[in-house]
C-alpha positions in Angstrom: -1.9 5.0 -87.3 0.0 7.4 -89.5 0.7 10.8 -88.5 -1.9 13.8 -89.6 -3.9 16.3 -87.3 -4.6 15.1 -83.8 -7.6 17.2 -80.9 -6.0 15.7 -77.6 -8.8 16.4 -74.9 -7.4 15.4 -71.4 -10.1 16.4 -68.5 -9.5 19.0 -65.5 -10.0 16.2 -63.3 -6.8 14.2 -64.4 -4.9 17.6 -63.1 -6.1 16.9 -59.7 -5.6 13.5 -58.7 -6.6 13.7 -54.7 -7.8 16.4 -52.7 -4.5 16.2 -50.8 -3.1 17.1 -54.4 -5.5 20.3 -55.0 -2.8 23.1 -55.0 -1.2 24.7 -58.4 2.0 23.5 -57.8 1.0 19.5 -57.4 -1.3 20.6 -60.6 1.6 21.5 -62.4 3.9 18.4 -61.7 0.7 15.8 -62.8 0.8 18.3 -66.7 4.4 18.0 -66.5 3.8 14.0 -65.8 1.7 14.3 -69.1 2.7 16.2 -71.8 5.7 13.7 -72.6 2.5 11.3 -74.1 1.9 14.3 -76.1 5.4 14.8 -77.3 5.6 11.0 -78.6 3.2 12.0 -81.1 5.0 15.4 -82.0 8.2 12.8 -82.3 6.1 10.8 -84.7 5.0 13.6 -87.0 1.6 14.3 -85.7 0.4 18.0 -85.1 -1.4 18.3 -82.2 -4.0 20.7 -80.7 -4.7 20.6 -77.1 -7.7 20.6 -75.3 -8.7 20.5 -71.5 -11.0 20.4 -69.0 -11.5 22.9 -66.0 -14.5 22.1 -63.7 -12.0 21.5 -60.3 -10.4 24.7 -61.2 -13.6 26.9 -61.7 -14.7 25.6 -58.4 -12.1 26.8 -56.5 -12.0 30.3 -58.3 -15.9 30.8 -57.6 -14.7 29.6 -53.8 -12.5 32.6 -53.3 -14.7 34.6 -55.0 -17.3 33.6 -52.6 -15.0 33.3 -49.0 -13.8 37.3 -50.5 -17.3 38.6 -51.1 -17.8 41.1 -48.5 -14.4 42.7 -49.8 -14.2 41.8 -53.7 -16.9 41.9 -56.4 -17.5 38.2 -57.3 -15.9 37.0 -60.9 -18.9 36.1 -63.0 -18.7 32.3 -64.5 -17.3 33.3 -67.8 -14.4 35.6 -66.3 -13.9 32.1 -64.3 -13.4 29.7 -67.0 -11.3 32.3 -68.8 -9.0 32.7 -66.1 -8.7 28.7 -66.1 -8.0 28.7 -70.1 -5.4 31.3 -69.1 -3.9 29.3 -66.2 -3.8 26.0 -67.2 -2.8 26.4 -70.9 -0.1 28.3 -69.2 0.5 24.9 -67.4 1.0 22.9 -70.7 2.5 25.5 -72.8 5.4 26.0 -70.1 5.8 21.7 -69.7 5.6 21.0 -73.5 8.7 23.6 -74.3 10.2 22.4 -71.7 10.1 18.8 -72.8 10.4 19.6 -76.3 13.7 21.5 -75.9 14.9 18.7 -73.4 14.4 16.6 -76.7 15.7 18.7 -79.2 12.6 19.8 -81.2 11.6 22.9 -82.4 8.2 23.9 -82.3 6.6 27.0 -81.0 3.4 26.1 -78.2 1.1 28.9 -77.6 -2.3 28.9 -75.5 -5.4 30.5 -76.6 -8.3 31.8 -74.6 -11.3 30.6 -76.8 -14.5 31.3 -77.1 -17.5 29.1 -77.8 -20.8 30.2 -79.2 -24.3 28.6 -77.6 -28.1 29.1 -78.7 -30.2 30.9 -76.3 -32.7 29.2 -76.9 -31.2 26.3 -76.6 -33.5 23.7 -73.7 -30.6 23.5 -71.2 -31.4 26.9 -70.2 -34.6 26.0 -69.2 -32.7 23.2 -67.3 -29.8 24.4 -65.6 -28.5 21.1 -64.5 -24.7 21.5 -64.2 -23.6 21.4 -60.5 -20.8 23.5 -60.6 -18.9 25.6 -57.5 -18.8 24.4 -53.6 -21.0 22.3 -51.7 -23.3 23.8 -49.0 -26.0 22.5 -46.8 -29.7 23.5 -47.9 -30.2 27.0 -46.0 -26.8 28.5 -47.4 -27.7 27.1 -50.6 -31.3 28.8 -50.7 -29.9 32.0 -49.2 -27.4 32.4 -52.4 -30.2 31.1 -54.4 -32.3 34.1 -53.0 -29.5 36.6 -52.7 -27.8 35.8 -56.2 -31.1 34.8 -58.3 -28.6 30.9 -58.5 -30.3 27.7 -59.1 -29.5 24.9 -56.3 -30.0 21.3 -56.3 -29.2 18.7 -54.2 -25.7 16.4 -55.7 -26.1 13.1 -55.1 -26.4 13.1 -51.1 -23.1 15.4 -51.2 -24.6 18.5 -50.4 -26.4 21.4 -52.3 -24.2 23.4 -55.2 -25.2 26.1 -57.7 -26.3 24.6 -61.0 -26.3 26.0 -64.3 -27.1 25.4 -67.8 -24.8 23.3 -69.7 -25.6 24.0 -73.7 -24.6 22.3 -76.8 -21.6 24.0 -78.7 -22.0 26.0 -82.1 -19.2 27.4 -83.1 -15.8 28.2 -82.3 -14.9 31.8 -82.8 -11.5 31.7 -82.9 -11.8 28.4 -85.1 -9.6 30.1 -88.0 -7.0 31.6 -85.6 -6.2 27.5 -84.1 -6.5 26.3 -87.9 -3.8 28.8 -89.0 -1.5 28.0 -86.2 -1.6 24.5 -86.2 -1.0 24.6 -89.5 2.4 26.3 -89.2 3.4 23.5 -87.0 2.3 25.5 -83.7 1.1 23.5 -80.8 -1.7 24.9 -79.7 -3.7 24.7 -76.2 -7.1 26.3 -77.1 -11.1 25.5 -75.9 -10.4 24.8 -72.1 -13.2 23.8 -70.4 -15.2 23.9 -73.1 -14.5 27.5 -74.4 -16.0 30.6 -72.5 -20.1 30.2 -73.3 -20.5 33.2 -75.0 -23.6 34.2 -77.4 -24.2 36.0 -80.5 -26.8 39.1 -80.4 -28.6 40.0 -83.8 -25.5 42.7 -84.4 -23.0 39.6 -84.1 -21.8 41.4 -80.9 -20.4 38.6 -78.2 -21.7 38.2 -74.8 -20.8 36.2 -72.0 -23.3 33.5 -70.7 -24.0 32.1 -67.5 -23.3 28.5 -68.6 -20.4 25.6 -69.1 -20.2 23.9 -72.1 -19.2 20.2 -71.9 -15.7 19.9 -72.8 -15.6 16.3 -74.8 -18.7 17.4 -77.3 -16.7 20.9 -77.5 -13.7 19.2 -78.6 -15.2 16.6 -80.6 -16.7 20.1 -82.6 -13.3 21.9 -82.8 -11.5 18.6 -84.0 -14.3 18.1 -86.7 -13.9 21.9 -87.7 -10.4 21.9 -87.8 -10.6 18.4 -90.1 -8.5 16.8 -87.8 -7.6 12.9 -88.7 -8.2 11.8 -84.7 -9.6 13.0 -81.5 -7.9 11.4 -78.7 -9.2 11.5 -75.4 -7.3 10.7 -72.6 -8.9 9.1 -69.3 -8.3 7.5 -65.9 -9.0 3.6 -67.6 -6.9 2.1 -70.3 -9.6 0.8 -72.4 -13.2 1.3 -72.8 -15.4 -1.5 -71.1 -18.7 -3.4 -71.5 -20.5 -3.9 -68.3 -18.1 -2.8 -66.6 -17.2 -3.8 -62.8 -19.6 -7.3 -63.3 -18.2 -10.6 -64.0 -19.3 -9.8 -67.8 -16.7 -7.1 -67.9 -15.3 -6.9 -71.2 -12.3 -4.3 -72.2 -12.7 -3.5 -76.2 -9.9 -2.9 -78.6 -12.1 -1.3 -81.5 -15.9 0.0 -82.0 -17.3 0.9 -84.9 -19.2 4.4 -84.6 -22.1 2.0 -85.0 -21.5 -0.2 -82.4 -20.7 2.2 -80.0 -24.0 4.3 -80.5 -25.4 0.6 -79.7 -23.9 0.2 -76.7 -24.6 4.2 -75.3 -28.4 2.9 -76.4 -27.9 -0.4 -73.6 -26.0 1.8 -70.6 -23.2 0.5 -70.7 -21.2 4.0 -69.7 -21.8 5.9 -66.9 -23.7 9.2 -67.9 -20.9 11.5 -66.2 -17.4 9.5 -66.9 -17.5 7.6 -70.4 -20.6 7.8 -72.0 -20.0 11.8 -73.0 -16.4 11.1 -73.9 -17.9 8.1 -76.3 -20.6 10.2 -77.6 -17.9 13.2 -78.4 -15.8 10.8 -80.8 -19.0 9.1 -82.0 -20.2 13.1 -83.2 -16.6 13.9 -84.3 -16.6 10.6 -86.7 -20.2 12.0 -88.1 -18.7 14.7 -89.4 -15.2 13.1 -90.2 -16.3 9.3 -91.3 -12.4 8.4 -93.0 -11.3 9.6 -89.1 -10.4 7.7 -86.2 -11.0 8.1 -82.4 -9.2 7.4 -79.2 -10.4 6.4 -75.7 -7.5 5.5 -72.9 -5.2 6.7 -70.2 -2.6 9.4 -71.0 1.1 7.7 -70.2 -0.4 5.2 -73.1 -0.9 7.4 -76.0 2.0 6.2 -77.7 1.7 2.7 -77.2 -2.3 3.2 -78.4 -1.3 5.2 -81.4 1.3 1.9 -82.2 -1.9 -0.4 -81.4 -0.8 -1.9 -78.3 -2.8 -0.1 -76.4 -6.8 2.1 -76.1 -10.0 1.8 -77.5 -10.0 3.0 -80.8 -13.4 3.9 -82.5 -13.8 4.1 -86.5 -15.1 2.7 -89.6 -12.5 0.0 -90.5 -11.7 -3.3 -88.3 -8.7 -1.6 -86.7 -7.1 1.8 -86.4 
């Protein structure tokens, strides 16, 4: 595919690969084990804007926030996933200079704490479904539930964890700021996790919400903003498959937008792994038909963008 404005959205999962791997500095080497992909497409002429996931790392911040409570004020959710955006874009902006000077190329990287406007009245607020945070047995749970006005559920026999809404994305406010950059040639880590959920009052006037915003359909609305030419998002599989772990198994090379919305309809990806990362590209291509998007893992970017490699979703036959 030729080179033009790529959204690369790796996950905050794929920075933790174990939890013997869980500390900051085993977080670091896996981006620094990643952002040569990214540099291949730099190589190639592409201008890239990075995007990533944080829902390991805003665990463990709410954690220490709740082991330190009786001697620290707790960090509210959106101070949380700011501090990630902070954090781990200082991750990838201090291993893509360092790979890009190792190479030879010039090209400033910056990170930027974003923000990302919701609805109030959107539904998921009236559903606050998103486990997020530790895992506790029932009577803890209830207790912070009663102490801390939380919602609690029960996650799938694991335990009970905090839950909170998990609205659609609006708007990203510091859209023009990314656009600008990029642009110039900057490469720029912006929307972590998401972006910070924040909402608009009737003066304009920004205000944090309690909430996480799902970080493939945040992307997919900041590449289709930005009128980018692909949204690439990297995973733990190399392709995307058809009935998948079953003696139909079958790994896919290309999907039309069509075709994929057909096979989201049947089940055929898992409703927390592949089916939001599908439904993200199949949104972005909405709003960007004469686009392309990318499903596979993130040492095979470059072989993906040469065709050897991926699922690749758009209009044509191939990418």
């Amino acid at each position: 595919m030729s080179a033009g404005l790529a959204v690369v959205a790796f996950g905050g999962n794929a920075l933790v690969r174990d939890p013997e791997h869980e500390s900051i500095p085993y977080q670091y080497e896996t981006v620094v084990r990643t952002v040569p992909a990214i540099v291949d497409m730099i190589a190639k002429g592409w201008d890239v804007v990075v995007t990533h996931g944080n829902g390991p790392q805003v665990g463990f911040i709410l954690r220490r926030s709740e082991l330190a409570a009786a001697e620290v004020a707790p960090v509210p959710l959106d101070y949380a996933v700011a501090d990630t955006q902070g954090a781990i874009g200082y991750m990838f902006v201090k291993a893509l200079s360092n790979e890009l000077a190792a190479r030879g190329l010039r090209r400033p990287v910056v990170s930027l704490v974003t923000q990302t406007v919701v609805d109030p009245a959107d539904p998921a607020f009236d559903r606050p479904a998103k486990p997020i945070g530790s895992f506790f047995d029932e009577e803890t749970a209830r207790r912070y539930a009663d102490e801390l006005g939380w919602t609690v559920a029960e996650d799938s026999g694991r335990g009970w964890r905090r839950t909170v809404a998990s609205p659609e994305p609006v708007e990203i406010v510091e859209l023009g700021t990314i656009r600008d950059l990029a642009g110039r040639g900057t490469v720029v880590v912006a929307g972590g996790g998401g972006g910070v959920a924040v909402a608009r009052d009737g003066d304009g006037r920004l205000t944090g919400v309690e909430a996480v915003i799902d970080k493939d359909r945040a992307a997919a609305l900041l590449a289709a903003e930005l009128g980018a030419d692909l949204l690439a998002i990297p995973t733990g599989v190399d392709r995307v498959a058809i009935h998948f772990g079953t003696p139909q198994e079958r790994w896919l090379d290309h999907l039309t937008p069509e075709t994929a919305a057909e096979y989201v309809a049947e089940g055929h990806f898992g409703e927390g792994s592949m089916r939001p990362k599908v439904e993200a590209i199949i949104d972005f291509l909405r709003a960007r038909p004469a686009a392309s998007g990318l499903i596979t893992a993130p040492h095979l970017l470059a072989d993906a963008l040469s065709g050897a490699a991926g699922t690749w979703i758009s209009k044509g036959d191939n990418a």
